[in-house]
N, C-alpha and C positions, 0 to 999 in steps of 0.2 A: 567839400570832403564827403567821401560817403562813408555811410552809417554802419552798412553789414560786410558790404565788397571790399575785398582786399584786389592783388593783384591776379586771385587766381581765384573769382568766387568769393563765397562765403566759405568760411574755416573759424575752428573755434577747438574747445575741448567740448564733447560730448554732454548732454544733459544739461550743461552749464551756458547762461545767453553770450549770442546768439543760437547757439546749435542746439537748438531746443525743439521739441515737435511742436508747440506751438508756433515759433518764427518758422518751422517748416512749412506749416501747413499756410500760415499767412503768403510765404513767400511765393508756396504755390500759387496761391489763389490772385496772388499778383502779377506774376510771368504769365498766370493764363491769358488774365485780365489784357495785356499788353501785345500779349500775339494772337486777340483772336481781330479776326481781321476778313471781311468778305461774310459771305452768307454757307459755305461749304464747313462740312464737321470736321471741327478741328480736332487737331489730335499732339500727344506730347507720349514722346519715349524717355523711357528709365532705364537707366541703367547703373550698376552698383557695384564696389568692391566686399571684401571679407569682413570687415568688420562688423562685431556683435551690434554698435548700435545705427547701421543700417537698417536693424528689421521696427527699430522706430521711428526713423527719415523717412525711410520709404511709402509708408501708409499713411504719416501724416503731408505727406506731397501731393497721394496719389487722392486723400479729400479735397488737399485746397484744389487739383486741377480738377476734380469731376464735378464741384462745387460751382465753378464757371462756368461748368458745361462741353468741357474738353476730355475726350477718350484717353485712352493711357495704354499704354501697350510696356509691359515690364517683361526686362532683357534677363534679369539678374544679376550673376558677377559676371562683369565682361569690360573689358581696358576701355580707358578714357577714349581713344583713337575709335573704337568700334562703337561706342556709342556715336561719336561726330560723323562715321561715315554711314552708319543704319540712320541716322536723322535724315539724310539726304535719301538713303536707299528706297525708305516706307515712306517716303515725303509727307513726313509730321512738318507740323508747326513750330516744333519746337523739342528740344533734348537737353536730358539731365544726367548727370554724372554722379553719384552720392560715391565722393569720396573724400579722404586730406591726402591723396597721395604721398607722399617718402613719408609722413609722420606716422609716429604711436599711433595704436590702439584706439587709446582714449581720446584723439582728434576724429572729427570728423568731418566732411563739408560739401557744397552744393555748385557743380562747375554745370553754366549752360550754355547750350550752341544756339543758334540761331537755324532755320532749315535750309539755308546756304551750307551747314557743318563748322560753321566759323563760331567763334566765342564771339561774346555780348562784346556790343562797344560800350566806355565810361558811360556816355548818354542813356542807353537802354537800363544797364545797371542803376543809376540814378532815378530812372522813371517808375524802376520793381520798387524802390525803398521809399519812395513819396508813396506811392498805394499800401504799401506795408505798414507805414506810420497812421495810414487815414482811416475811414469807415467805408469797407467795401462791404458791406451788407445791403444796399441798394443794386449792385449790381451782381448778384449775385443769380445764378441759373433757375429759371420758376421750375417745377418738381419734374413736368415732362421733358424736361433739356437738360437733364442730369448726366454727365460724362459716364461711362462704362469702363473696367479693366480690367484686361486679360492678359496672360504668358502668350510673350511670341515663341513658338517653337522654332528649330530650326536658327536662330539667329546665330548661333557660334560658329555653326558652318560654316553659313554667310561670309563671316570677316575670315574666316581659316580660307577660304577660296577668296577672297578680296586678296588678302597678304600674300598669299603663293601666285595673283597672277604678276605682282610687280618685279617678278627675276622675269629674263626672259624665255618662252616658251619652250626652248631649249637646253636651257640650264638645269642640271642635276644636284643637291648637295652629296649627293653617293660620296663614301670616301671621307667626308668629315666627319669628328666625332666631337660632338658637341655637346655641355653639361651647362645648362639652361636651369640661372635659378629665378622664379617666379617670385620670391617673396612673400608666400604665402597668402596673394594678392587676387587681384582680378582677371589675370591672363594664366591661373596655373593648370587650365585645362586647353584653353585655344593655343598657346605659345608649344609646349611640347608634341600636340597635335600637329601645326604645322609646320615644325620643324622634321619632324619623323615622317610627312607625307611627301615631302622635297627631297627623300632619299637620304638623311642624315642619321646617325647612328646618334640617340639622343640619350642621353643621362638627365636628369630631373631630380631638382631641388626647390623646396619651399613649395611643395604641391599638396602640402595637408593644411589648409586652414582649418583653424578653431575659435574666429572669433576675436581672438586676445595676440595671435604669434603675426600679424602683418607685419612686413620691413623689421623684424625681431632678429636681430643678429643674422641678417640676409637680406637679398636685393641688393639694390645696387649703390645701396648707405653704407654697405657692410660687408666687403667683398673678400674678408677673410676665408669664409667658408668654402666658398667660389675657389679661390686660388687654390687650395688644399686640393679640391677637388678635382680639379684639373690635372694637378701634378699626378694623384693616386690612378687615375683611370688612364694618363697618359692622353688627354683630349688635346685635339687642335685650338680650338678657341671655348669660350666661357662668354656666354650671355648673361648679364644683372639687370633685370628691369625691376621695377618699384612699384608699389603697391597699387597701381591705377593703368603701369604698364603704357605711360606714354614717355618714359627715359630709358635710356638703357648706357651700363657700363659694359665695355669689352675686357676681357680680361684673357691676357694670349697663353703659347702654350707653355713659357716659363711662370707662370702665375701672374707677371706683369698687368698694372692697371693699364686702362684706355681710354682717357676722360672724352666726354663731350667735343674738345677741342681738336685731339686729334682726328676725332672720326666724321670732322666736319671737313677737314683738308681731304683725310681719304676721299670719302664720295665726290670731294670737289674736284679732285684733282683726276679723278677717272670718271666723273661725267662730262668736263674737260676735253679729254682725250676723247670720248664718241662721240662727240656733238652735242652733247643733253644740256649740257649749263647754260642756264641763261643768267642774266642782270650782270654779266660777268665781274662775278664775285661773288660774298657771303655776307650773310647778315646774323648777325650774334649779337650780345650785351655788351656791356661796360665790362661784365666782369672777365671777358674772353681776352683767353693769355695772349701779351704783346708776341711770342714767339710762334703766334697763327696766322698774326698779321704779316710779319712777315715772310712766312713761308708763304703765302698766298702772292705776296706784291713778286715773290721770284718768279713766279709763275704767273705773272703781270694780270694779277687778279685783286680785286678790291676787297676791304671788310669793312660794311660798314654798320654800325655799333648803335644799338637801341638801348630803353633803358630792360634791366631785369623783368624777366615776362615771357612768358612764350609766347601770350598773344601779342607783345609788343612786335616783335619780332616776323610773327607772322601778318599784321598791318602792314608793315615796311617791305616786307615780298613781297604783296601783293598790288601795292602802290606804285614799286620800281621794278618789279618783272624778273624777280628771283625767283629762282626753284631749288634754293640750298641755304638752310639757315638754325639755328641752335642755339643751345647755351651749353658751356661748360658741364654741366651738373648732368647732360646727358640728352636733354631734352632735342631732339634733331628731327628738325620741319623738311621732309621733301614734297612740298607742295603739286610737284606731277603727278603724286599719291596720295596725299593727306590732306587735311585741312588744319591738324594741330599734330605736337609731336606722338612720333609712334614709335617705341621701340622695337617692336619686333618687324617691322619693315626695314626700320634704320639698319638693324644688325646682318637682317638679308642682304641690302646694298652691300655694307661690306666684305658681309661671307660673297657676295656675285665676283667682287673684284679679288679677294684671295683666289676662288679658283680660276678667275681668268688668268691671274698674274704667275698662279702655280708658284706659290711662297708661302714664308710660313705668315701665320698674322704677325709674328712679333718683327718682322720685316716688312711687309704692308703698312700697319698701325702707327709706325713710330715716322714720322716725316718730318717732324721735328722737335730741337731739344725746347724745352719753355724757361722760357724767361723765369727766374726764381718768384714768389709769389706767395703770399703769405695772408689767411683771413684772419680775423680775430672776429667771434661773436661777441657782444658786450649786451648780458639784459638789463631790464630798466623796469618799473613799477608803472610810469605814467607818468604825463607832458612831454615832450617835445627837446631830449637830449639836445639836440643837432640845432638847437637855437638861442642854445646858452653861449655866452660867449668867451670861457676858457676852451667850450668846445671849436667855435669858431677860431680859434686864435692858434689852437694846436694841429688842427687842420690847415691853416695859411704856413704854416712854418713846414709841417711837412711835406710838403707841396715844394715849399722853397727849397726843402734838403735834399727831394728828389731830384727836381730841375726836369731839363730834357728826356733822362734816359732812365725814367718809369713815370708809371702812373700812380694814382690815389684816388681811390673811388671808397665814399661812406655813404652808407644808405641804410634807414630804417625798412625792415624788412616788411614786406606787405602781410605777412602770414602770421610773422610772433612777434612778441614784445623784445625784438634785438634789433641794438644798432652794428651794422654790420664793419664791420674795417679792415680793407682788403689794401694790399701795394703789392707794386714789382717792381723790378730794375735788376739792371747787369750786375748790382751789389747785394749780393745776398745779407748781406752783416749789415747793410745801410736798411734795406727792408724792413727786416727784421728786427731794427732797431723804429723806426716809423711808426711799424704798425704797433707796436708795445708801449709806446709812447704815449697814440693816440686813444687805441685802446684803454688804458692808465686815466687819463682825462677824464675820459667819457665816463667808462663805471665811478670814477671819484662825483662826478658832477650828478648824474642821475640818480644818486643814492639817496 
């Protein structure tokens, strides 16, 4: 088990252990510790979203890496995706992300790539938390080997021209009008930017951070505002990205949502069509609706199903030779392009294929109806819900009530203290009665 990593990083609430500037600063000084490698000056980019306590992650990170003896080069606020792709661009050693993406304010957390742009695998993450627990004061930089850090200029640019070169060289967004909310996040100057340089007639939301308003009744948690918005200005489509800006929800021009799932068929089903797709199929979670599976198998295309994770997800692409893969919640891997999810490339794809297809999105977006589906979060205090056994027992039964025709997936969440409990099937009333059941168990048990 590890100590700090969840499935996405380190995450925590702010000030409170882990997410403390000391386990910062430790942590740094242990990631440095693990990538520095060869006799050449290593070096580690940062990068960060809005939130207030970024401005004490960040300088207790930027000691533990200068502390080993590693440069640092700091991005600012700038999306998870742009961090992963400037890691590879400046060819660091290594890249950081200070965010908790879709959460509060008062979450905060520490996501790294590797200088391939890939996230840490479990191994690596287990080898920062053994040097975190130990005494790294022995290995620490003698005073002339002390790391430097400076603002990279120009980096927003960088990924606003990385994102607009993935349409192709021909392609205009002229004639869309699109209302783009940011989330008050880490993309709410690169995303309206490169939206508006591709010819799109751009409306912008959740572009004044303060600290405190990230994913605050907007982004793509909370796509109320979105839809409203949409309607009043009469937009074609509706972009939601979240706070770190590597998900994104579609929202068409009836206010209609467009989860993750369906916009995993889109791109597939029109990469498909020009030749692009490889691994022929799709790679998603557990939790991706049974009615993508099948919309995929009509189209004699496969899905096959990892556990919750983007990076599990992106392991499994890169293993078996996919270049189209996601999750539900938004998160959509085009690995021709990315190395982890991007929203605002994702939602280009789709905007490429509305104006090929000369439709509206809510005719593009919709490929198919989903299977009914129903989550229930259940919180818990501490130990091990999911190993009690009225929990195990009400899980075998529902399992049995569902049979063949749905599923049942429970899973403690890697990020908070919930046990998660999700079903589908053709029975909405049978679901629905499942997951209430299970749900019911668990908070009685956990209490």
């Amino acid at each position: 088990m590890r100590k700090f990593f969840g499935t996405d990083g380190i995450r925590g609430q702010a000030n409170f252990y882990p997410m403390t500037a000391e386990i910062a600063l430790k942590v740094g000084m242990a990631a440095g510790l693990v990538f520095k490698n060869g006799g050449h000056r290593h070096r580690v980019v940062i990068g960060k979203d809005t939130r207030l306590s970024g401005y004490m992650l960040e300088p207790a990170l930027v000691a533990g890496f200068t502390s080993v003896g590693m440069d640092v080069f700091l991005l600012g606020p700038m999306p998870t995706p742009a961090v992963a792709m400037l890691t590879r661009s400046l060819r660091t050693d290594l890249g950081v992300m200070i965010s908790a993406s879709h959460n509060p304010y008062q979450d905060n957390g520490i996501k790294f790539f590797g200088p391939d742009g890939f996230k840490l695998s479990d191994e690596i993450e287990k080898s920062i938390e053994k040097l975190v627990e130990g005494d790294m004061t022995p290995k620490l930089a003698n005073p002339r080997e002390l790391g430097r850090a400076r603002r990279i200029d120009g980096a927003q640019q960088r990924y606003i021209e990385f994102a607009k070169r993935t349409l192709p060289r021909e392609m205009s967004l002229e004639g869309l009008r699109v209302v783009v909310d940011c989330a008050n996040g880490a993309a709410y100057k690169v995303a309206p930017e490169a939206l508006w340089e591709l010819g799109a007639d751009v409306i912008s939301m959740g572009v004044t951070p303060d600290g405190f308003n990230i994913n605050k009744e907007c982004g793509s948690t909370s796509t109320d505002a979105l839809s409203r918005k949409v309607h009043e200005v009469r937009a074609d489509i509706g972009i939601a990205l979240d706070g770190d800006a590597d998900r994104v929800i579609i929202v068409d021009e009836n206010g209609a949502i467009v989860d993750g799932d369906q916009l995993m068929a889109v791109v597939a089903q029109y990469w498909q069509s020009t030749g692009r797709l490889s691994g022929d199929g799709v790679v998603a979670t557990v939790m991706s609706n049974l009615g993508l599976e099948r919309y995929l198998d009509g189209l004699g295309l496969g899905l096959a199903r990892t556990k919750v994770g983007d990076r599990y997800v992106v392991e499994h692409m890169r293993a078996n030779g996919y270049n189209v893969g996601g999750e539900q919640s938004g998160h959509i891997v085009l690995s021709d392009f990315a190395t982890t999810g991007d929203g605002l490339i994702a939602a280009l794809q789709v905007m490429a294929c509305v104006k090929d297809q000369n439709r509206p999105v809510s005719e593009v977006c919709r490929r198919f109806e989903p299977v009914p589906q129903i989550l229930k979060n259940v919180r818990y205090k501490g130990g091990a819900p999911l190993e009690l056994e009225p929990v195990k027992t009400a899980i075998e039964d529902g399992e049995a009530r569902l049979g063949k025709s749905g599923r049942l997936v429970i899973r403690a969440s890697g990020t908070e203290p919930l046990i998660r409990v999700m079903a589908e099937g053709d029975d909405a009333e049978l679901v629905n009665q499942v997951v209430n059941d299970i749900a019911g168990v668990v908070a009685t048990a956990a209490a």
